[in-house]
VOVEXTOR-772170 format. One record per residue: x, y, z of N, C-alpha, C, CB in turn. Coordinates in pm, whole numbers, plus 32768, in hexadecimal, padded with zeros to 4 digits. Glycine has a CB too. Layout:
N
XYZXYZXYZXYZ/...
% end
This chain:
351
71026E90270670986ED6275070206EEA26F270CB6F612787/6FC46EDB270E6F3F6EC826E16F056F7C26B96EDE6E6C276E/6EEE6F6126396EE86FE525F56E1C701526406F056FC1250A/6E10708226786DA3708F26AC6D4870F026696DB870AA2725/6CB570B6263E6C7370BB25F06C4E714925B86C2270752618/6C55715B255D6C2E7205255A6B75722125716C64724F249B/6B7C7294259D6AF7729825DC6AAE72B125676ADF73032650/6A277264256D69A472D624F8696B733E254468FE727D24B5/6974739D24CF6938743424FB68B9744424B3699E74BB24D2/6898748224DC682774D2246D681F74EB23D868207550248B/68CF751A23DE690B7528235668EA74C623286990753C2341/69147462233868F573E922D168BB73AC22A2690773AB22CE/682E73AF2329679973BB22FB675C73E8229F675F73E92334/67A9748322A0677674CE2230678A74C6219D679275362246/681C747321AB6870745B21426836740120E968E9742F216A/6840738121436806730D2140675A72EF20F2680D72F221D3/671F733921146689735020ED668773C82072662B73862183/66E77437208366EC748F200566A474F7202466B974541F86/668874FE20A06621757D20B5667F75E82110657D75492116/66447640213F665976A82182666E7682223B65DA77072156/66D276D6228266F776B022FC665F76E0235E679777022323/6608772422FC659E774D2319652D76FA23636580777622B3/64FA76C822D264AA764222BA64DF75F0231864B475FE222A/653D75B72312656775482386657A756F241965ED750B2362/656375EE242D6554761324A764B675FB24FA657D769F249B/644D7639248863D876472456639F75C2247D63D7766B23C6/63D6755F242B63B874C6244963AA749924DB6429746F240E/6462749B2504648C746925B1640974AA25DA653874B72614/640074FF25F0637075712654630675472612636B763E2647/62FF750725B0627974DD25C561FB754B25A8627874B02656/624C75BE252E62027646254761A5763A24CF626676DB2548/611F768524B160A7766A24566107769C23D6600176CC247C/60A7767123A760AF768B22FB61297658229E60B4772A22E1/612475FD22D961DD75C322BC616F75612253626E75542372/6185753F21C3612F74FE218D617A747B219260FF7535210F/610473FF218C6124738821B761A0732F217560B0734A21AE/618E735B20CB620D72EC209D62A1732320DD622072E71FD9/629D73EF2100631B73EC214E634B73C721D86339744E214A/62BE73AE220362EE73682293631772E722A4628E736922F0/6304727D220E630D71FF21FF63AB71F121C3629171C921A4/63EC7271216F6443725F215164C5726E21B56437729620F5/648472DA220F64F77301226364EE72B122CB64FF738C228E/649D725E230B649A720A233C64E87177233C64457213232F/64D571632299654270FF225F65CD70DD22676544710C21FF/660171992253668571D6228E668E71A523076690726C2296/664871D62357665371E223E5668B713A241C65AC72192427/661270E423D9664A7071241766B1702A23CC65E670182435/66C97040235D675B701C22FC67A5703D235267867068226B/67E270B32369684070FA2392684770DA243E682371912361/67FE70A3245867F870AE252567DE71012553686270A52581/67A57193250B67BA71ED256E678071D425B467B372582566/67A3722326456766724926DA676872E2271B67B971F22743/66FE733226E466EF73AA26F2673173FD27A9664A73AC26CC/6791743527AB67BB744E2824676274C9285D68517467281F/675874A028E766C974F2292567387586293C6666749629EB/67B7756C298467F675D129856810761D291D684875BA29B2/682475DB2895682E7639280B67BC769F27FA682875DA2782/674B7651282F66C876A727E76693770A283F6644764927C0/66D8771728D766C577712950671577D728F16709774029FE/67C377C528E367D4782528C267C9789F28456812780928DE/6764782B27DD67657880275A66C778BD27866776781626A9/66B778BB27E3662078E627E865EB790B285765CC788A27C3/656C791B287D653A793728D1650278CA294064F4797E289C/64D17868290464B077F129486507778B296C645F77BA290B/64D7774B29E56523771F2A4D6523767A2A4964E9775E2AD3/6472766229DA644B75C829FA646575922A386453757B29C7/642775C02ABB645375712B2F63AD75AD2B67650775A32B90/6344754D2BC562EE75622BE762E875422C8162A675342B96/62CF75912CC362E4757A2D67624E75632DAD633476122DB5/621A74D02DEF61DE74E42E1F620074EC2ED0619874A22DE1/61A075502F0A619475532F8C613B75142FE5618D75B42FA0/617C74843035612E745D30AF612E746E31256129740830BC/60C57470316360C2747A320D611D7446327C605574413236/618874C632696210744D32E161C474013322627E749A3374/6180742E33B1617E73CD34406119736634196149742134DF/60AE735E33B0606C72D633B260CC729433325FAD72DD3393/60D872B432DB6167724F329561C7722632ED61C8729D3228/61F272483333623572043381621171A533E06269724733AE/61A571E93410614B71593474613C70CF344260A67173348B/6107712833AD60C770AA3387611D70463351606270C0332A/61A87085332362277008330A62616FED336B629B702032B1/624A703233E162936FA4348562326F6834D362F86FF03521/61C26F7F349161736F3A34AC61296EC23464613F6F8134C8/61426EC233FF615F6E4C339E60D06E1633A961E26DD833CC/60766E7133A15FFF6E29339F5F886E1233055FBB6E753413/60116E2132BA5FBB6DDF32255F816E6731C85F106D6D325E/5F796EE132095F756F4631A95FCF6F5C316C5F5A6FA731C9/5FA26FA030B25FF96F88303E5FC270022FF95FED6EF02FEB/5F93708F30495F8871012FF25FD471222F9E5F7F715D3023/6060714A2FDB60C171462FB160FA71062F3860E571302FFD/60F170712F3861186FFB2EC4609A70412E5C60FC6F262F01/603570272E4A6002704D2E2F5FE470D42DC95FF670322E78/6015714D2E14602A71A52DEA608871932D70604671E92E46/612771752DA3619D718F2D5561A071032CBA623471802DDC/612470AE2D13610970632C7B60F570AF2BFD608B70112C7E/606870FE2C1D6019713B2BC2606371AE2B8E5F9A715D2BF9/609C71DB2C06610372532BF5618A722A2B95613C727F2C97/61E1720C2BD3626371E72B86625871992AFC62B9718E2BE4/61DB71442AFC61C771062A3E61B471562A07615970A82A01/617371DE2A40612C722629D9618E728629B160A572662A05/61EF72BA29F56262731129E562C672F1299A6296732C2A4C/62C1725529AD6330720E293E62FB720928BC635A7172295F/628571FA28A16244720D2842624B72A427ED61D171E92873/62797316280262A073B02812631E73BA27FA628873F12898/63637372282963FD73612832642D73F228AA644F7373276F/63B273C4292F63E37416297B63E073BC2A26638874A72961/63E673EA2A8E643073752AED63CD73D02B73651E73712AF8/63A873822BA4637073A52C1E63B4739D2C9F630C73642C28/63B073DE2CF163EF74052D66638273DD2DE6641574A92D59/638E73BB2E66632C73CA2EDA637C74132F5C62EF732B2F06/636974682F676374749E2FEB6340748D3045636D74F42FF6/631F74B1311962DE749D317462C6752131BB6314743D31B5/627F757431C5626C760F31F0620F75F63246624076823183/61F0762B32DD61AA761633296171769B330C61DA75E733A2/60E57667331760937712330A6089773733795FF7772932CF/609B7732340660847774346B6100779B34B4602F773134B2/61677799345661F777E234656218784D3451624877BD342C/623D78B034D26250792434E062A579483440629C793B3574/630578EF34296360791433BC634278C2333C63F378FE33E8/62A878C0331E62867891328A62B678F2321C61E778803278/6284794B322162CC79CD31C7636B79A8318262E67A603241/6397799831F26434797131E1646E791E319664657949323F/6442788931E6644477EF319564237800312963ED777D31BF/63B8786E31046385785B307263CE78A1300462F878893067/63F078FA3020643E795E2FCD64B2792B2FE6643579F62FEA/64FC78D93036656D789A301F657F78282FD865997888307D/650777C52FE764C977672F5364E0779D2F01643E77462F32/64A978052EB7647A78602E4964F878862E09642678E22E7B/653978E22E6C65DA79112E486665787F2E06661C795A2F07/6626781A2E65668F77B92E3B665477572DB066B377522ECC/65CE77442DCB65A477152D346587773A2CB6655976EB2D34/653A77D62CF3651F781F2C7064C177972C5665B5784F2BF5/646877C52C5E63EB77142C2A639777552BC3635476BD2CCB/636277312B306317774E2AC26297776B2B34630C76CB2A3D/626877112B8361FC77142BDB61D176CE2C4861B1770B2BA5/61A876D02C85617176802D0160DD76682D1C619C76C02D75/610A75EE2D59604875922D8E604B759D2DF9601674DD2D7D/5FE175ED2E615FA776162EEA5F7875B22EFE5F4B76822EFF/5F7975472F575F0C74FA2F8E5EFF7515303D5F2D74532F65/5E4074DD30455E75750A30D65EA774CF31205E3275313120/5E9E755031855E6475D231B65E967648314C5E9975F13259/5F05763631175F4476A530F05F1B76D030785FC1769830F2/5EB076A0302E5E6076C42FBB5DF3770D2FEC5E3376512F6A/5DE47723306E5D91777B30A35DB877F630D95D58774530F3/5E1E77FC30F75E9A785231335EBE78E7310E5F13780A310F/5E66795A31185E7A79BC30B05F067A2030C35DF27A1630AE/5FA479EE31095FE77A3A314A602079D530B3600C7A4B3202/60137963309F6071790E3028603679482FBA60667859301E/5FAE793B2FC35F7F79512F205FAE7A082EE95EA379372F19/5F957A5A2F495FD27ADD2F5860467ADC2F215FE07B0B2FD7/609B7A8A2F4A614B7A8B2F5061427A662EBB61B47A082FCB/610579E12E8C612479CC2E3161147A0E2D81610679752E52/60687A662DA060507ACB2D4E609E7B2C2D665FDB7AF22D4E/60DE7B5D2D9B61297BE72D8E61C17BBD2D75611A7C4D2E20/61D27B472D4262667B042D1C621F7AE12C6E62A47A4A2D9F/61AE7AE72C6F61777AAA2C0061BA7A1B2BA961727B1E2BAA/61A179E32C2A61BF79352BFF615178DC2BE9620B78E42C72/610F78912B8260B0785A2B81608A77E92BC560A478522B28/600777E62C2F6005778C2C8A5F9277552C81602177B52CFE/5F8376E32C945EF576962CC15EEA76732D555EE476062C74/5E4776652D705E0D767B2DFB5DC275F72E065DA877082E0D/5DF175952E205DE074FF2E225D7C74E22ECC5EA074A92E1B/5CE674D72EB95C7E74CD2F275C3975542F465CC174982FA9/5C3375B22EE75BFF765B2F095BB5768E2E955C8676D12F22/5B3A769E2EDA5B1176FB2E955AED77AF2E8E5ACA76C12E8A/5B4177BF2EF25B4C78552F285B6678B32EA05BDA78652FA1/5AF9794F2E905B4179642E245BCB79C22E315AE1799B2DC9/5C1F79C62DB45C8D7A082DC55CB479BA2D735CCE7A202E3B/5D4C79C82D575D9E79992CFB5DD9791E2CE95DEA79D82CFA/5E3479402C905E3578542CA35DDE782F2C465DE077EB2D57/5E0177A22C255D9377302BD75D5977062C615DE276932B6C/5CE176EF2C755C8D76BA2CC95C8B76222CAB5C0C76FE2CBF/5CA375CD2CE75C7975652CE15C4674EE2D5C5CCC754A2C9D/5BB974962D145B87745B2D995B5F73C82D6D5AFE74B62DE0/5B5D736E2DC25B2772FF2DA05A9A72C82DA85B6572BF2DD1/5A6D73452DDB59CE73502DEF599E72FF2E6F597C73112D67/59E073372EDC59C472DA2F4C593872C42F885A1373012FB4/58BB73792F59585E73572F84580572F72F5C583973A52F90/581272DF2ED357CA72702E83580C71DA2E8F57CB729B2DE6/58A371E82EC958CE71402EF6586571442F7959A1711C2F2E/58817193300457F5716C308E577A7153305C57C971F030FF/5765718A2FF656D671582FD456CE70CF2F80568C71C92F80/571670B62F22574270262EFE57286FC32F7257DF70222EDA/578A6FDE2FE857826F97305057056F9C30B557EE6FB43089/56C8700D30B0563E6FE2311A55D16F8E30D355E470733154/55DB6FD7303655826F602FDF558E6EE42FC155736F752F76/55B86EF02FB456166E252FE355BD6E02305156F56E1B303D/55CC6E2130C455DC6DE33155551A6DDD315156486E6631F1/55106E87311854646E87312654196E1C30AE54226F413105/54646DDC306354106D9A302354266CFC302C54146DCD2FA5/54926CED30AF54986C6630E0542E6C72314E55306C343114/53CE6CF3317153836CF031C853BD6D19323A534F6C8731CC/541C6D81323F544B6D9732AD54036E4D32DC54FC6D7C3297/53F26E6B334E539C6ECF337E53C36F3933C7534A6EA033BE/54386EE9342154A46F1A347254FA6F26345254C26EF234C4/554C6FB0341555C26F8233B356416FFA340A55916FAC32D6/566D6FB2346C56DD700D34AF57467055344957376FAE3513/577F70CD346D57D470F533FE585871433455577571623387/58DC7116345F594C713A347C59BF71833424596B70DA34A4/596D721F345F59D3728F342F5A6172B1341759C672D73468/5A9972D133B15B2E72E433C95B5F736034125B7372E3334A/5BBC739434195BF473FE34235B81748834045C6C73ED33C5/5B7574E434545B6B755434095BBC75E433CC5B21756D343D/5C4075B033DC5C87760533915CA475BE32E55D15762233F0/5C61756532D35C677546322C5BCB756632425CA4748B31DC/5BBC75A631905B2B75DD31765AEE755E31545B17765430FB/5B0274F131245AD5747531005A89742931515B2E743330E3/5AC3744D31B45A7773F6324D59D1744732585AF474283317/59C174A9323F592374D2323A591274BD31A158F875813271/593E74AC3172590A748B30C058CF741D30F9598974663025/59167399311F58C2730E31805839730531C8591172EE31FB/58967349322F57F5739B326B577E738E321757FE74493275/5776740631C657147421317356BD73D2310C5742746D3140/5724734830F856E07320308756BF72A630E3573073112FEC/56F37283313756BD722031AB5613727B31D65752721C3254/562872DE31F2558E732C320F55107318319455AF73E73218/55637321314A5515735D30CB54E972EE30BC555873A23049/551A7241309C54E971CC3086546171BF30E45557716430A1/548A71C031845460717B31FA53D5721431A554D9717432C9/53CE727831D0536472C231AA52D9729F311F53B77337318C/5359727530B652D97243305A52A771BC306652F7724B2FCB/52D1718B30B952B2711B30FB5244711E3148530E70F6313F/522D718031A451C271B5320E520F71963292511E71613208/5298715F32B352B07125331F531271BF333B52F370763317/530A718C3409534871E2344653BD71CC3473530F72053494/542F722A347554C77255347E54E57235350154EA72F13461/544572893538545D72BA35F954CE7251363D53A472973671/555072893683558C720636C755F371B736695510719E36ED/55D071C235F6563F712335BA567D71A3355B55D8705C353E/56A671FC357C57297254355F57B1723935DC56EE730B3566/5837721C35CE5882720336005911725035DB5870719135FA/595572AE362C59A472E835FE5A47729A35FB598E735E3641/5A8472A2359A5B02725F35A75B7672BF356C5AFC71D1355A/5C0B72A8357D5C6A72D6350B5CAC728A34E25CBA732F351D/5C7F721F34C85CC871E234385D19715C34825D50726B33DC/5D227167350F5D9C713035585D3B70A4359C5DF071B535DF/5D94705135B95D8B6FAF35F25D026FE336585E416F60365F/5D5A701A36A95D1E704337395CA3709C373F5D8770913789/5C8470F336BC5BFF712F36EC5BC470E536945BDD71CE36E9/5BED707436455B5A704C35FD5B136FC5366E5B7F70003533/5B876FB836C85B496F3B37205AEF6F7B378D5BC76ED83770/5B34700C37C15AAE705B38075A23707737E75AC870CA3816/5A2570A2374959BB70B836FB5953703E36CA59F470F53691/59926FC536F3596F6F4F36E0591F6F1E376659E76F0236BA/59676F3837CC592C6F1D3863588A6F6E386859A96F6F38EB/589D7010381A58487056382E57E5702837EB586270C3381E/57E26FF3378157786FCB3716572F6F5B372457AC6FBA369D/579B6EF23790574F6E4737AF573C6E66383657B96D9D3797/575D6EB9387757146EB8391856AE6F0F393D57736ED83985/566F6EFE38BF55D76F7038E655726F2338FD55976FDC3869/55006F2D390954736EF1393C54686EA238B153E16F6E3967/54626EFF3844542D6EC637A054C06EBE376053B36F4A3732/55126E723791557A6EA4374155586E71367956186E523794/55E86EB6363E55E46EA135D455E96E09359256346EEB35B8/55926DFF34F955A66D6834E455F76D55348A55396D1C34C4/56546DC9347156C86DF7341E570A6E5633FC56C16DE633D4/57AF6E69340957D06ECF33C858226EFD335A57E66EFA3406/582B6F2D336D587B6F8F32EA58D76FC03343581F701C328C/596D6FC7333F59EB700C337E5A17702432FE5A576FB733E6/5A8470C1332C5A9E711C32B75B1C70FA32815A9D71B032D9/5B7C709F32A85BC3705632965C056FCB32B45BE3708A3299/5C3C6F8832845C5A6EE632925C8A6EE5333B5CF06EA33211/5CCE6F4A33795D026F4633FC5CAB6F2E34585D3E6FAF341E/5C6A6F9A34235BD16FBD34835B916F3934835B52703C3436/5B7C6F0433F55B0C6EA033FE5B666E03346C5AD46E6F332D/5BD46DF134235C106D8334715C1A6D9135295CAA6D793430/5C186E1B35445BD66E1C35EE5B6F6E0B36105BD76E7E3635/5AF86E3A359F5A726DFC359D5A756D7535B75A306E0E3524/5A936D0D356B5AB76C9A35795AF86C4F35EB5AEE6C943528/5B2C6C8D36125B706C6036935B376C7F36E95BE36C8136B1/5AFB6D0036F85A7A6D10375F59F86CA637725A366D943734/59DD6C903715598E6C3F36FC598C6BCC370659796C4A36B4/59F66B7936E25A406AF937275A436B0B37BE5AE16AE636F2/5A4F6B6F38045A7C6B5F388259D66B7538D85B076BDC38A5/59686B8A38AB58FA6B6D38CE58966B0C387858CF6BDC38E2/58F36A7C384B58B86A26383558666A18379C58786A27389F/58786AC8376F58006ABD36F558826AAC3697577B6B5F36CF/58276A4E35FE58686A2D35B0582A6A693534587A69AF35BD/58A66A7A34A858856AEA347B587C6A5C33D1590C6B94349C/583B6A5E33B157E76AC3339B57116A7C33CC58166AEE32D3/573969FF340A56B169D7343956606A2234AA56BF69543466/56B46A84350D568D6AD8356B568E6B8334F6570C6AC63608/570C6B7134D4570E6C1E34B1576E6C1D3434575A6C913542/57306C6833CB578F6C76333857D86D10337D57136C90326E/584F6CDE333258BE6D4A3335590A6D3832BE591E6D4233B3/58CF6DC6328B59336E213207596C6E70323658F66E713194/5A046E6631B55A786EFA31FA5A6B6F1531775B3D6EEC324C/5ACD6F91317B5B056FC931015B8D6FC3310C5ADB705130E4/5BC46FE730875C636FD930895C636F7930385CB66FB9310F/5C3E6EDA30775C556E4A30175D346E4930355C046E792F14/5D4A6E7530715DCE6E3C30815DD36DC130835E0C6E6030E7/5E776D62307A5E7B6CD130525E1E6C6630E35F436CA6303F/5E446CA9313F5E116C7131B55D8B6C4832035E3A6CAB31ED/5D426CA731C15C9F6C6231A05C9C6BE8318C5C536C8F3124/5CDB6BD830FE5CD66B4630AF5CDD6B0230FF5D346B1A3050/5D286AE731555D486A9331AF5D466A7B325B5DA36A90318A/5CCC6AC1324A5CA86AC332D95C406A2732E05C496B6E3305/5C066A2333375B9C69C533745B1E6A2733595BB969983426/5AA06A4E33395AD169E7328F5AE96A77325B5A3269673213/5B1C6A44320A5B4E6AC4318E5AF26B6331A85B166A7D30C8/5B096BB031AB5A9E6C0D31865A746C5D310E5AA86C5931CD/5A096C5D312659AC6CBF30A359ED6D5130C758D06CC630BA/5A136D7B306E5A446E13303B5A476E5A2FF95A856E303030/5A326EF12FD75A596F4C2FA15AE46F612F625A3E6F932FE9/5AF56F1C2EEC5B496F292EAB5B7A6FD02E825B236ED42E4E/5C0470392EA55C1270892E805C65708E2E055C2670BC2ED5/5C6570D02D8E5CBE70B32D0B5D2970ED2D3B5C9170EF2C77/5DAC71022DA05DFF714C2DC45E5971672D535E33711D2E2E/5E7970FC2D025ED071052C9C5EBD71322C075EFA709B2C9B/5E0E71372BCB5DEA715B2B745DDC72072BC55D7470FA2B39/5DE272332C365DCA72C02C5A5E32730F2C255DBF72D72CEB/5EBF72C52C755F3672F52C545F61732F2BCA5F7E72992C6F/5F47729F2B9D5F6872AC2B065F0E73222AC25F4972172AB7/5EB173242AD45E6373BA2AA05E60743F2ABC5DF773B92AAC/5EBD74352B435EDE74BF2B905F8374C72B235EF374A92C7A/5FE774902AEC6041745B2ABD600E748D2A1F605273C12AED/5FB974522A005F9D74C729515F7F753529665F1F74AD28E2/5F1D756A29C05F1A75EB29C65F38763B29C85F0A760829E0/5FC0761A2A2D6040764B2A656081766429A960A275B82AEB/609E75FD296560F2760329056096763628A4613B758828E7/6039763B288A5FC576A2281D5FC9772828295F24768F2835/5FDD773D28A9601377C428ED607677FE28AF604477B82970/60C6779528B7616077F02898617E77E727FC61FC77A228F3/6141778127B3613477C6273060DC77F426CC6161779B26FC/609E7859273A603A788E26E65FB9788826C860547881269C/5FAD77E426F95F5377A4269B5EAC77C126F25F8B76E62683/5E2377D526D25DA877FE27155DA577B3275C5D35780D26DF/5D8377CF27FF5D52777828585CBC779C28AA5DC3776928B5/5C9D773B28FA5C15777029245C1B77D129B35BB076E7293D/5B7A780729C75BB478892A3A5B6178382A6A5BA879462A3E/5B0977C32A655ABD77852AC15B0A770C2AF35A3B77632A8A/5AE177032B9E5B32768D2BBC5AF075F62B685B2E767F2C70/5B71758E2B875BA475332B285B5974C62B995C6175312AFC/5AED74812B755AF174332BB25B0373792B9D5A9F74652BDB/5B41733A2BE95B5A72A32BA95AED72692C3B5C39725A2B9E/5A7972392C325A3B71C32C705A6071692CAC5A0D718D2C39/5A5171562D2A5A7E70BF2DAC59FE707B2D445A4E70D42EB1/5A276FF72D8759CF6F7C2D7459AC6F4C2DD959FD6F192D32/595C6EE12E0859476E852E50596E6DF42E5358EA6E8F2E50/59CF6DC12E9B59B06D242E5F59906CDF2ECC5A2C6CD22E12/59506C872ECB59006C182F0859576BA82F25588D6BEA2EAF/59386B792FBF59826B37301759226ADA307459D46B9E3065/59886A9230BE59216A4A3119590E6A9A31A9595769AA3136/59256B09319958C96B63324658726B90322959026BE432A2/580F6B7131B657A26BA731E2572F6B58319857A66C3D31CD/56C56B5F31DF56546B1431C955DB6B1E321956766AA031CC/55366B0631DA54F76B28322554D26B0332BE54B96B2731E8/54A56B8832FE54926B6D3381542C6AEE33CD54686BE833A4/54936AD0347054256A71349853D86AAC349B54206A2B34FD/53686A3A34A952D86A5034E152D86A3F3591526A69D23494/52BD6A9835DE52BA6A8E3658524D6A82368D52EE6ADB3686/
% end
């Protein structure tokens, strides 16, 4: 019978390297002031020896849980995976998220909490109770949510607020959506476009008027008028193809738009196909999001690239700067969308 391996501990780490069960604790965590040749030595140990720091060992010698819980929006996470229509918030997220935790030597978690559930309170503190989480990432709606952010300051768990800039507690963090709409109307206005339709998201995320605004703010220093080529949507197949009807069946309709997400915009598109106009020689259409499915539409579209995964990952140090100690900022964190350039858009006919 096969003699079975004896485990490495800490002990031996400590042994092994000559230092203190201290220091090599110090190291695993990743905690300041650990000076560099001892993090190189105990490190050496570490991988000589195999260790593999047990998450359950370090729950129980301590206080921390390293375990980071983020919370998403049950009923549209779920839509949006049986509906299989190419959104990757999610992927996305747990990219930026879970590298960066492994990087910590701590493990990320995702939960689904509907914010308009009589029994959020519940779900959450029953999360909470069963994970015990170092901290959690709000995204919305629920980074707007002050019954969560409440719950979670008076548990005093450190959380980030991923699309909010509301003040209150939490790391704030944003991708600067009003300065991506304006990215995008300047674009369109300097292919010469005049008419620049704009399809709203949701207004229970604060982001969707961040859009708004910087869609205004462009078209304004521009000298051109809004009147009419505002279009309300939530995010979904079906109201961005309404909001689309509304914007191309006017007297002047628009000679382009901007939709607040890839869903929205791909009903744009299909609206538009279905009255003959072609995009982008009749009408440029930009989304945001940049999900995989743009790429590969007829023709590709121009988008608002969001950093979802460089967000994560920075809501993910904060979270862990937090917990040891280390100074963080009281101003929100912001990481920049981009634009990238596609074949939907180009300057307008001449009629």
């Amino acid at each position: 019978m096969a003699r079975r391996r004896q485990t490495v501990t800490i002990k031996h780490v400590a042994a092994d390297a000559g230092v203190s069960l201290q220091t090599v604790s110090r190291v695993i965590n990743k905690e300041p002031n650990v000076r560099p040749e001892m993090k190189l030595r105990v490190q050496e140990s570490i991988d000589r020896l195999g260790y593999v720091p047990s998450i359950a060992a370090q729950r129980m010698s301590g206080s921390r849980s390293y375990l980071i819980l983020a919370l998403n929006d049950r009923e549209r996470t779920i839509a949006d995976w049986r509906e299989r229509q190419g959104t990757d918030w999610v992927d996305q997220m747990l990219l930026g998220g879970m590298l960066t935790c492994a990087e910590y030597g701590y493990r990320m978690i995702i939960e689904l909490v509907d914010t308009h559930s009589d029994h959020i309170e519940r779900e959450l503190l029953g999360a909470i109770a069963a994970l015990q989480p170092d901290g959690v990432i709000l995204t919305p709606p629920h980074s707007e949510n002050p019954l969560i952010i409440t719950l979670l300051e008076n548990h005093q768990i450190s959380f980030a607020r991923i699309g909010s800039l509301t003040a209150g507690p939490g790391f704030a963090l944003t991708m600067d959506d009003e300065r991506a709409a304006r990215l995008a109307t300047e674009h369109l206005i300097a292919l010469g476009h005049r008419r620049i339709g704009f399809i709203a998201g949701s207004l229970e995320y604060e982001l969707s008027t961040w859009r708004v605004d910087g869609w205004r703010a462009a078209m304004a220093a521009a000298g051109l008028e809004t009147t009419g080529l505002l279009a309300q949507g939530d995010f979904s197949f079906a109201s961005g193809k309404l909001a689309a009807h509304h914007l191309l069946d006017r007297d002047a309709p628009a000679s382009a738009i901007i939709a607040s997400n890839d869903r929205m915009a791909l009903a744009t598109l299909e609206a538009g196909r279905e009255r003959g106009i072609d995009v982008p020689r009749d009408l440029s259409l930009i989304s945001f999001d940049d999900t995989p499915i743009v790429r590969f539409t007829h023709p590709p579209l121009t988008a608002i690239v969001q950093p979802i995964a460089e967000v994560a990952a920075r809501a993910v140090e904060l979270i862990i700067a937090d917990q040891a100690g280390r100074d963080v900022p009281d101003t929100p964190t912001v990481v920049p969308a981009s634009l990238v350039l596609r074949n939907s858009t180009a300057a307008p006919r001449r009629r």
